[in-house]
Z-matrix of the N, CA and C atoms (Angstrom, degrees):
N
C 1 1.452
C 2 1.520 1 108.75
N 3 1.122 2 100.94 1 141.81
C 4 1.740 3 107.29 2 -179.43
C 5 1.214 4 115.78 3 -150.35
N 6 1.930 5 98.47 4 131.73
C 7 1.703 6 104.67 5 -170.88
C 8 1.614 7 107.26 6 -122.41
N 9 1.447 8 114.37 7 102.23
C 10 1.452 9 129.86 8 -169.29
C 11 1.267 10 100.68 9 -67.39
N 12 1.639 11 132.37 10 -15.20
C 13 1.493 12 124.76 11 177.30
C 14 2.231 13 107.92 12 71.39
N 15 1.347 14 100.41 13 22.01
C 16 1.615 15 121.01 14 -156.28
C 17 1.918 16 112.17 15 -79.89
N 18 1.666 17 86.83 16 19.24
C 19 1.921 18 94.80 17 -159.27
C 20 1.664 19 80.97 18 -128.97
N 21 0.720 20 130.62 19 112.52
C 22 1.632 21 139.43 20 143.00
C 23 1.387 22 114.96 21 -30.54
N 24 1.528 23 141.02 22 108.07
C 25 1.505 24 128.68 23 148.10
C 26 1.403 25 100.46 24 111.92
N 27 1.754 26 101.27 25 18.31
C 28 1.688 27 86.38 26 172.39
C 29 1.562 28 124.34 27 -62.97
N 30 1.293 29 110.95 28 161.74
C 31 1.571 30 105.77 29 177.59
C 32 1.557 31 96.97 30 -112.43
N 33 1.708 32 122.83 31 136.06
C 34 0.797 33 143.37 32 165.51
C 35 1.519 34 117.63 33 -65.72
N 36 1.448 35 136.45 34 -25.00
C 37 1.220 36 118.32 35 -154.44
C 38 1.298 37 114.81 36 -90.18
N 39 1.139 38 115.81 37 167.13
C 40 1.543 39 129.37 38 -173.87
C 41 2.218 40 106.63 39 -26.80
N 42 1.042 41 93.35 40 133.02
C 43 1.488 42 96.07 41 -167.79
C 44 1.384 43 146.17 42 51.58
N 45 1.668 44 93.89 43 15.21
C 46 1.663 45 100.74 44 -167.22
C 47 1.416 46 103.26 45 -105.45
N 48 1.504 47 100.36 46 -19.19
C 49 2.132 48 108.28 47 165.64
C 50 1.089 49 116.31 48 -85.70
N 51 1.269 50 91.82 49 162.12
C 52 1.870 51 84.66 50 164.21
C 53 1.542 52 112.13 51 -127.17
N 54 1.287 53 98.71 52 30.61
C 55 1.821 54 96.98 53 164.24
C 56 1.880 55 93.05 54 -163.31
N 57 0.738 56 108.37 55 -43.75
C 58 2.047 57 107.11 56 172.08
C 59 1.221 58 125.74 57 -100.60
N 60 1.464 59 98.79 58 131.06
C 61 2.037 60 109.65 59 175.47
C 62 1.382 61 112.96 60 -118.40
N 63 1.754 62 120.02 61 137.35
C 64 1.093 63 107.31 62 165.92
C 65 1.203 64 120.52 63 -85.70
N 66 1.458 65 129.79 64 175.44
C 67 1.584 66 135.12 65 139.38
C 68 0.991 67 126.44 66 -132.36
N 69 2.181 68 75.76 67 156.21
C 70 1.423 69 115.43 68 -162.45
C 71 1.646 70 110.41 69 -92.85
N 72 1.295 71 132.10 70 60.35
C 73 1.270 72 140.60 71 -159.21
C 74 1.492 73 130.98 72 -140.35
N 75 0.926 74 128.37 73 117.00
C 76 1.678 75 106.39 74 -168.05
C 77 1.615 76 116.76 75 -67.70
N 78 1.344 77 115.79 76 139.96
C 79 1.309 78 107.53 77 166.98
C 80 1.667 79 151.88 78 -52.38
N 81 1.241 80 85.91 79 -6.56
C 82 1.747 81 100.05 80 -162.09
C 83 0.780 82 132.49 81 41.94
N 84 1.622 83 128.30 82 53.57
C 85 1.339 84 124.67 83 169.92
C 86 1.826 85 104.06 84 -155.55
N 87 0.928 86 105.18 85 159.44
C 88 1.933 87 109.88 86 -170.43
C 89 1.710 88 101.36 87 -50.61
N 90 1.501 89 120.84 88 -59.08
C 91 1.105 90 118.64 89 -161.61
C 92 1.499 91 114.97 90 -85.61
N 93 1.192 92 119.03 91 20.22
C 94 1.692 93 138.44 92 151.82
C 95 1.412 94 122.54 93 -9.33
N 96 1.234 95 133.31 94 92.52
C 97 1.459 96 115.89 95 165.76
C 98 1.582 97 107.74 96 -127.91
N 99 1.248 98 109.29 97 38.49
C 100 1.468 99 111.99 98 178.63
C 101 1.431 100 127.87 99 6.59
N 102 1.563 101 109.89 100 64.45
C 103 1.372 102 106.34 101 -174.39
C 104 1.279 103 133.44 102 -78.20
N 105 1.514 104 99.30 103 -1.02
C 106 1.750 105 114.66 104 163.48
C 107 0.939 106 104.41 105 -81.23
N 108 1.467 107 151.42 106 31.37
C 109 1.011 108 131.16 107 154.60
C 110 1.704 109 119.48 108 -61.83
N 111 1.513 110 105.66 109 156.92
C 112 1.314 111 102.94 110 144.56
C 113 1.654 112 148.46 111 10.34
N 114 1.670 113 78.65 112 -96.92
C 115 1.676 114 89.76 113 170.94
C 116 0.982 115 128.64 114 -101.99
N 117 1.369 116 100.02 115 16.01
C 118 1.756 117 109.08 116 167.84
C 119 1.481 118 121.84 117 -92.44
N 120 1.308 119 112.89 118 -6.69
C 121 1.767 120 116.87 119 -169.35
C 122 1.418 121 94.15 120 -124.70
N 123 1.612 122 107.79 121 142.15
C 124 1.123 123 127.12 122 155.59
C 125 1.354 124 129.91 123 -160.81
N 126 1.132 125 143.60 124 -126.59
C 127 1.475 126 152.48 125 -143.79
C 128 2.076 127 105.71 126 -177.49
N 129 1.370 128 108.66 127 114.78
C 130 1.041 129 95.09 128 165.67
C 131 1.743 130 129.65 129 -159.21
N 132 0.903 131 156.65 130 -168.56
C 133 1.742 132 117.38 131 -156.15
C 134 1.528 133 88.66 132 -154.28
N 135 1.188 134 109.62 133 138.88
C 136 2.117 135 130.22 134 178.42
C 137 1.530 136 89.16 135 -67.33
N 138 1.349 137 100.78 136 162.64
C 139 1.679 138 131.91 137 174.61
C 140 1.980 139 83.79 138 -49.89
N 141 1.499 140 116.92 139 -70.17
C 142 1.394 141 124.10 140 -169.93
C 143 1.522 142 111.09 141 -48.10
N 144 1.193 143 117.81 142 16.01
C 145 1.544 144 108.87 143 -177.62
C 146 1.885 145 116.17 144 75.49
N 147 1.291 146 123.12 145 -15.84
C 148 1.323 147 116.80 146 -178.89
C 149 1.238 148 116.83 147 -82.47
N 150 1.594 149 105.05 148 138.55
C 151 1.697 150 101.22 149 -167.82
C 152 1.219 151 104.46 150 -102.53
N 153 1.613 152 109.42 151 178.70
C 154 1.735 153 108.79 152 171.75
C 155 1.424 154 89.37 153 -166.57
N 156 1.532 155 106.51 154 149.77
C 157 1.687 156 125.77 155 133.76
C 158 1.309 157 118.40 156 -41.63
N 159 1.469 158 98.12 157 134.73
C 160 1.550 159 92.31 158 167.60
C 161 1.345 160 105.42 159 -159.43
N 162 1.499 161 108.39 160 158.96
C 163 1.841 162 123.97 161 176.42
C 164 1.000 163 117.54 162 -99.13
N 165 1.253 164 154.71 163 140.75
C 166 1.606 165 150.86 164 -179.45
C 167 1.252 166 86.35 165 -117.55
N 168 1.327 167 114.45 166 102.66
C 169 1.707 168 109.68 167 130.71
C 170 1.424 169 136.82 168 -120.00
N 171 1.095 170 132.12 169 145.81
C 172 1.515 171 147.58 170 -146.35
C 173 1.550 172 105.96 171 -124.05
N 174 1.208 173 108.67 172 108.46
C 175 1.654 174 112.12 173 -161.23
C 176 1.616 175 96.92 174 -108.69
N 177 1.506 176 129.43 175 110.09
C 178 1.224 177 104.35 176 -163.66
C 179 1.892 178 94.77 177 -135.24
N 180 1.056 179 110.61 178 120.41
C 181 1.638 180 122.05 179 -174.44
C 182 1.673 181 103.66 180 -66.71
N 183 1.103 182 114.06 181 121.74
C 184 1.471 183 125.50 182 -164.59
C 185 1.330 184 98.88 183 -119.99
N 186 2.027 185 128.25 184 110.69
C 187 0.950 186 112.94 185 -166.92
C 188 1.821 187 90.43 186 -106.77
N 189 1.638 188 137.10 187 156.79
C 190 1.105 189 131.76 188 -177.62
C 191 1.684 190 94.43 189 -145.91
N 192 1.175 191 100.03 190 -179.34
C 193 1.847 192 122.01 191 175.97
C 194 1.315 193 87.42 192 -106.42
N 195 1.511 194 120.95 193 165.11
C 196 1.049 195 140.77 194 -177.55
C 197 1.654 196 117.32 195 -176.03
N 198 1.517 197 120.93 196 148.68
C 199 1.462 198 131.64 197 -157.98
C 200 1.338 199 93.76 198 -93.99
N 201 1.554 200 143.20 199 122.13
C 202 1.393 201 110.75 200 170.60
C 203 1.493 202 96.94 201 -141.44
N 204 1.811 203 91.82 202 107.87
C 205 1.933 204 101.69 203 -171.78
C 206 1.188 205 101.24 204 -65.51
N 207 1.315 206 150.59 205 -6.91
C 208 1.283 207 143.16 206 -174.70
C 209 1.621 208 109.17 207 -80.75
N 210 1.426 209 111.08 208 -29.73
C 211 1.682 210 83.34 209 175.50
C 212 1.667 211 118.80 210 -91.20
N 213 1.518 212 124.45 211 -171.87
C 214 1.063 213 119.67 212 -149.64
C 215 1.791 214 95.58 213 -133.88
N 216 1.095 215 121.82 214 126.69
C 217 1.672 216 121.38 215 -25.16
C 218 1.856 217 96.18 216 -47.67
N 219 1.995 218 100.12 217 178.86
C 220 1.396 219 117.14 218 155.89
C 221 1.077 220 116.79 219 -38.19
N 222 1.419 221 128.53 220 147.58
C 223 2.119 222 108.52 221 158.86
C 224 1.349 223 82.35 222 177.96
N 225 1.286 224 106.59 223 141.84
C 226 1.618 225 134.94 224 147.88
C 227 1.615 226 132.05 225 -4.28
N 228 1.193 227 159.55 226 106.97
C 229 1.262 228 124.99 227 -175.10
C 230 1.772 229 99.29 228 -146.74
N 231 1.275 230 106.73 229 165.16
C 232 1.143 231 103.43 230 -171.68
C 233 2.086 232 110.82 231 -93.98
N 234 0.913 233 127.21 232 143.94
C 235 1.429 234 108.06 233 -179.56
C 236 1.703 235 104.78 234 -148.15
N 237 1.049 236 127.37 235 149.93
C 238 1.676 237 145.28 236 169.92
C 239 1.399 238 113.69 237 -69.74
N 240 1.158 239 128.03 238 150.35
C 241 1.381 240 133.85 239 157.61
C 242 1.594 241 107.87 240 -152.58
N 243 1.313 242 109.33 241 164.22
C 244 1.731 243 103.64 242 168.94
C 245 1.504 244 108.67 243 -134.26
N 246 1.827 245 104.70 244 139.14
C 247 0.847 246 130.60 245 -136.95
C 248 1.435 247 88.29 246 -119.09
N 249 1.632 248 124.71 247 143.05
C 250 1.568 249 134.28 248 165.53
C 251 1.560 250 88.16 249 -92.71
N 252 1.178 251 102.73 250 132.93
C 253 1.926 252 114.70 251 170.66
C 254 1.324 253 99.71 252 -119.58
N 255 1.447 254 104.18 253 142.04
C 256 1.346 255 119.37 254 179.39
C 257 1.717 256 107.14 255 -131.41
C-alpha cells in the first residue's frame, strides 16, 4: 500500500484519514514540541504540482524575568526558553 500524500489539505485528525492520525497529547518529556499535533500536520503541493507531508513547527525564543531564590543574594533575572506556538 502506498500513500503519496498527492491531495493538498488533508486533515489528520481522528477519522478524517483513511490511513493517518495525528496527536492531540503531550509528549512527556522537556524537549516536547508535539509535532503530531493536529494543527501541526498536513498535506501541501509546490507551484510544480508535487505534493508532500508536512510538520509545522515554530520554534520561538521566549525571553521572561524570573525569581530565582537560589542565587545569592535572591534577585530577579532575565532567562530564555523556547516555546512551540500554535
Amino acid at each position: 500500500m502506498s500513500d503519496e500524500f498527492n491531495t493538498p489539505g488533508r486533515d489528520f485528525r481522528p477519522g478524517k484519514d483513511h490511513l493517518w492520525t495525528s496527536l492531540e497529547k503531550p509528549d512527556g518529556v522537556n524537549g516536547a514540541k508535539e509535532i503530531y499535533s493536529h494543527n501541526m500536520t498536513s498535506t501541501e503541493c509546490a507551484d510544480d504540482g508535487t505534493c508532500y507531508y508536512y510538520i509545522k513547527i515554530i520554534d520561538d525564543v521566549q525571553n521572561i524575568s524570573v525569581y530565582n531564590m537560589y542565587l545569592n543574594p535572591p534577585a530577579y533575572e532575565e532567562v530564555s526558553f523556547h516555546c512551540l506556538a500554535r
